[in-house]
C-alpha positions as CSV (number, residue, x, y, z in Angstrom):
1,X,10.0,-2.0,5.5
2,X,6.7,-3.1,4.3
3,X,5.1,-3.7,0.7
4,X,1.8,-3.8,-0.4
5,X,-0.4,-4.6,-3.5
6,X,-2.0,-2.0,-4.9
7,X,-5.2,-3.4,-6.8
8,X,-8.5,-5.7,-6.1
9,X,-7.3,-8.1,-9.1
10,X,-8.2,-11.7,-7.5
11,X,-5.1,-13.5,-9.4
12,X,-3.0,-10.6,-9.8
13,X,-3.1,-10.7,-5.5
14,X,-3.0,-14.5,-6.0
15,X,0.2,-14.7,-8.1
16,X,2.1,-12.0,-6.8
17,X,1.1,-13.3,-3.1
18,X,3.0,-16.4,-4.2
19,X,6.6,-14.3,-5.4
20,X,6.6,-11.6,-2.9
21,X,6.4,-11.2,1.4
22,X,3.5,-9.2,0.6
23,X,2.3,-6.9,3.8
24,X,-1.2,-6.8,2.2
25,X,-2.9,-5.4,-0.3
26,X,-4.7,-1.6,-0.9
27,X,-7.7,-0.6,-2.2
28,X,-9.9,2.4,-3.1
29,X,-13.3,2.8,-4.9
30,X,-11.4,3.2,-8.5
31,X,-9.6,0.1,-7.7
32,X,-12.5,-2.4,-6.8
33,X,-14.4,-0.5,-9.8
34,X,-12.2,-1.6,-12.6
35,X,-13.1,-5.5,-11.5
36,X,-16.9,-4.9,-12.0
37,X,-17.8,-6.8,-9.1
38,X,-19.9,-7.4,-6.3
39,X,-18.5,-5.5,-3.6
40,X,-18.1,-7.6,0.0
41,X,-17.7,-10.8,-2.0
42,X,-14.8,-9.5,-4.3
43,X,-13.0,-8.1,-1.0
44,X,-13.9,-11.3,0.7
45,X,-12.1,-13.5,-1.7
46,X,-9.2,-11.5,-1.5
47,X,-9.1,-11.6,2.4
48,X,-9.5,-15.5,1.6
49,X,-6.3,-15.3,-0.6
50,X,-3.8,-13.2,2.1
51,X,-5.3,-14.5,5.6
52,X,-3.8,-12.2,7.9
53,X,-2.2,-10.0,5.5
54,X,-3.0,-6.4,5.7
55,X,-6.6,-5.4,3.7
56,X,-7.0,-1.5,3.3
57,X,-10.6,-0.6,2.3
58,X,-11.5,3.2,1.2
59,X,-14.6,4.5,3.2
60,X,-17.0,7.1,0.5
61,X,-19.4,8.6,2.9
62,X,-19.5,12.7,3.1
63,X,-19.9,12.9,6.5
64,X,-18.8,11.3,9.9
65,X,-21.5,9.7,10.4
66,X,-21.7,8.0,7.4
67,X,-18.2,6.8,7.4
68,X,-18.9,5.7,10.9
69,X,-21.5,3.2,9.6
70,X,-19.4,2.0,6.2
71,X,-16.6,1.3,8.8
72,X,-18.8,-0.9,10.7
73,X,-20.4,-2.8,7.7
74,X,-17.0,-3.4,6.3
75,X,-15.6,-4.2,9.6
76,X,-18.6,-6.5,10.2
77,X,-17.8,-8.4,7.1
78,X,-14.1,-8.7,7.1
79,X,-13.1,-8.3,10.2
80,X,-12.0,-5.6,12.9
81,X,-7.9,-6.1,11.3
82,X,-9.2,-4.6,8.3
83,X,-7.8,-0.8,7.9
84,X,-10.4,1.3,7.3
85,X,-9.0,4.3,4.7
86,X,-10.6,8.1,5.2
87,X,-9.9,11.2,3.2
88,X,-7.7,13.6,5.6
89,X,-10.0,16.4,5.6
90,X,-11.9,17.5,8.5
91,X,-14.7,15.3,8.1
92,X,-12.2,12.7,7.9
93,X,-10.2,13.8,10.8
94,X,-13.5,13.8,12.9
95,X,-14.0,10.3,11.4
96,X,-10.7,9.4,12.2
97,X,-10.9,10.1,16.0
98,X,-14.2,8.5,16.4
99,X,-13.1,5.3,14.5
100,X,-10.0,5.2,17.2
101,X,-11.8,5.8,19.9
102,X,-13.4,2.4,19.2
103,X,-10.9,0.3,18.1
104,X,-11.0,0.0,14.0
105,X,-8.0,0.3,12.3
106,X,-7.4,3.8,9.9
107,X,-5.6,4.6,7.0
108,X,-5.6,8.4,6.6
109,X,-5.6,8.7,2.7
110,X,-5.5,11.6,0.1
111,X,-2.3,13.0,1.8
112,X,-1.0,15.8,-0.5
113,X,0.6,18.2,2.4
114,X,2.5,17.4,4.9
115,X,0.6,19.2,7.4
116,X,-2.6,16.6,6.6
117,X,-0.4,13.7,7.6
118,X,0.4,15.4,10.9
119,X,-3.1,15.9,12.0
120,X,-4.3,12.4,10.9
121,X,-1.4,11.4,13.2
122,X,-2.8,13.2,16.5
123,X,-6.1,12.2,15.1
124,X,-5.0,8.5,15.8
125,X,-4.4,7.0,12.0
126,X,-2.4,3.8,12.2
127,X,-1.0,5.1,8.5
128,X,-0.8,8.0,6.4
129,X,-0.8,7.5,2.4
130,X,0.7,10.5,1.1
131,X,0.2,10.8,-2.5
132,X,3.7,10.3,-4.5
133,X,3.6,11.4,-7.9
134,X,0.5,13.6,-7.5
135,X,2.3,15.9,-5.5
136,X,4.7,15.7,-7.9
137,X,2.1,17.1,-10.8
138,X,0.9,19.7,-8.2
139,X,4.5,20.9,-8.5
140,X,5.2,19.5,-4.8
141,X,8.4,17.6,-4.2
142,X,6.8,14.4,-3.2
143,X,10.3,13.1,-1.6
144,X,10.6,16.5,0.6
145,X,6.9,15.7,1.6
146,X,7.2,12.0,2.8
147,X,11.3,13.4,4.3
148,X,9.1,16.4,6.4
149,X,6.4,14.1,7.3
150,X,9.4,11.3,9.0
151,X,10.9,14.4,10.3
152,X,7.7,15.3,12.2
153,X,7.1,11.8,13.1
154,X,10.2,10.9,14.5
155,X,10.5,14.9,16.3
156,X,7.4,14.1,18.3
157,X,7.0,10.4,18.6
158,X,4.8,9.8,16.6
159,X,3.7,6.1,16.5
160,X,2.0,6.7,12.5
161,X,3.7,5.0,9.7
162,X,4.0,6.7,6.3
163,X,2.6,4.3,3.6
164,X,3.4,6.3,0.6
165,X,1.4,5.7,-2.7
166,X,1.0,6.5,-6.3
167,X,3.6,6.1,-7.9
168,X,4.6,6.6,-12.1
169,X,8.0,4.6,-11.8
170,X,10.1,2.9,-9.6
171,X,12.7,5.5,-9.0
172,X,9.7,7.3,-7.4
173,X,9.3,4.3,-4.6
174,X,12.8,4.0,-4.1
175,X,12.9,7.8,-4.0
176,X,9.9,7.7,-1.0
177,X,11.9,5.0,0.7
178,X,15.0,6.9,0.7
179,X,13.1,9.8,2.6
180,X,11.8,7.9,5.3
181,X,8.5,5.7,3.9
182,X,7.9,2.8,6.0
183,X,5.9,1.3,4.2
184,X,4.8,1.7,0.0
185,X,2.1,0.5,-1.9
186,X,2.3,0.3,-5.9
187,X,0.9,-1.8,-9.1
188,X,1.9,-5.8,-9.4
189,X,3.9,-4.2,-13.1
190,X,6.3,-1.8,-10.7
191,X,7.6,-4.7,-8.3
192,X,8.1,-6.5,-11.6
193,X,9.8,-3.8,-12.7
194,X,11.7,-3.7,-10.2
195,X,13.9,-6.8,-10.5
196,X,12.7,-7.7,-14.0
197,X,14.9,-6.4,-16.9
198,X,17.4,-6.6,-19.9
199,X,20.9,-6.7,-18.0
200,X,19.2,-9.4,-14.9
201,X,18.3,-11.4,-17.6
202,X,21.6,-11.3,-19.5
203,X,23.3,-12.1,-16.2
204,X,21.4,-15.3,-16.0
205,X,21.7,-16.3,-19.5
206,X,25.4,-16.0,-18.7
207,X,25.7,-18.3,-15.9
208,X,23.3,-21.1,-17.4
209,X,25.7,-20.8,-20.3
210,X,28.7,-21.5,-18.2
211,X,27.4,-23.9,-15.9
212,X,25.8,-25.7,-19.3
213,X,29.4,-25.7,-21.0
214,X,30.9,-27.4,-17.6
215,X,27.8,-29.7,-16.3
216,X,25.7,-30.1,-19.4
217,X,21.7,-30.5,-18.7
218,X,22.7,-31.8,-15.3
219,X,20.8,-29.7,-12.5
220,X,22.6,-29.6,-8.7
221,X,20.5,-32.1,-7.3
222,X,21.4,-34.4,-9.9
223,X,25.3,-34.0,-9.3
């Protein structure tokens, strides 16, 4: 299982970088927007921050042709490990084949049918991001999409992982784990949600209270 940061947030990636085994971190144009900054340098300093972690950058061009050259500039800039993310739609499927053909690294984004995730596979995506809770609001069961998309994976052995993504809760990434996800990428808050909360903290208060009543302010190492 892999986890990734979803946002371009220099010491949000910074912090979190330091708590959790972090896979990498995710980006997309509305992402790196909310920071207001220049583009290469902001995605340089977070490259700088996780090394060889994963770095997903979204491609914006229409065509293949111009994805083809954004793929190179970013490339060019960040490396050839950098996974370049395209919209599964034709253009992007066309994009997608030509980008494998010469080596990059591809995300197939913008999954919202199973069927998408299957073509970006034979197309030759290294990942397929199938969109979680906006399936959900489309009135698609977003766990039954990422279950058929492992199905058809693991039927025809296929060599994609499904990063699922967009998420309104936790329940939703366990819920996209539990179908066959290998990999999720959500918000710095939703990991924190995730093991942050009332009755964790009340379990700790609990045992510093006991171990306080028996040892006093003495900590292990000074035993």
């Amino acid at each position: 299982m892999e986890i990734l940061l979803d946002t371009a947030h220099v010491e949000t990636i910074r912090k979190y970088s330091s708590i959790y085994n972090l896979t990498g971190v995710t980006t997309n144009p509305t992402i790196l927007a909310r920071e207001k900054a220049e583009f290469f340098p902001l995605l340089q300093e977070i490259r700088g921050i996780i090394g060889d972690g994963q770095l997903h950058v979204q491609v914006t061009g229409n065509t293949c042709e111009e994805m083809m050259k954004e793929a190179e500039a970013v490339t060019d800039r960040l490396g050839k490990e950098t996974y370049i993310k395209v919209p599964a739609n034709e253009e992007g499927l066309k994009t997608m084949k030509a980008l494998k053909s010469r080596g990059f690294l591809v995300t197939a984004t913008a999954i919202y049918m199973p069927q998408q995730a299957m073509l970006a596979s034979v197309a030759g995506a290294d990942y397929v991001a199938p969109y979680f809770n906006r399936m959900n609001n489309m009135n698609v069961d977003g766990r039954q999409a990422v279950q058929d998309i492992a199905t058809l994976f693991r039927h025809f052995g296929r060599r994609t992982k499904i990063l699922a993504a967009s998420f309104h809760n936790t329940y939703q990434i366990m819920e996209a784990l539990m179908a066959g996800a290998d990999t999720v990428t959500a918000s710095a808050d939703m990991f924190t949600t995730m093991v942050e909360n009332p009755s964790v903290d009340g379990a700790i208060a609990d045992f510093r209270r006991d171990w306080t009543d028996t040892y006093g302010d003495r900590r292990i190492y000074e035993l």
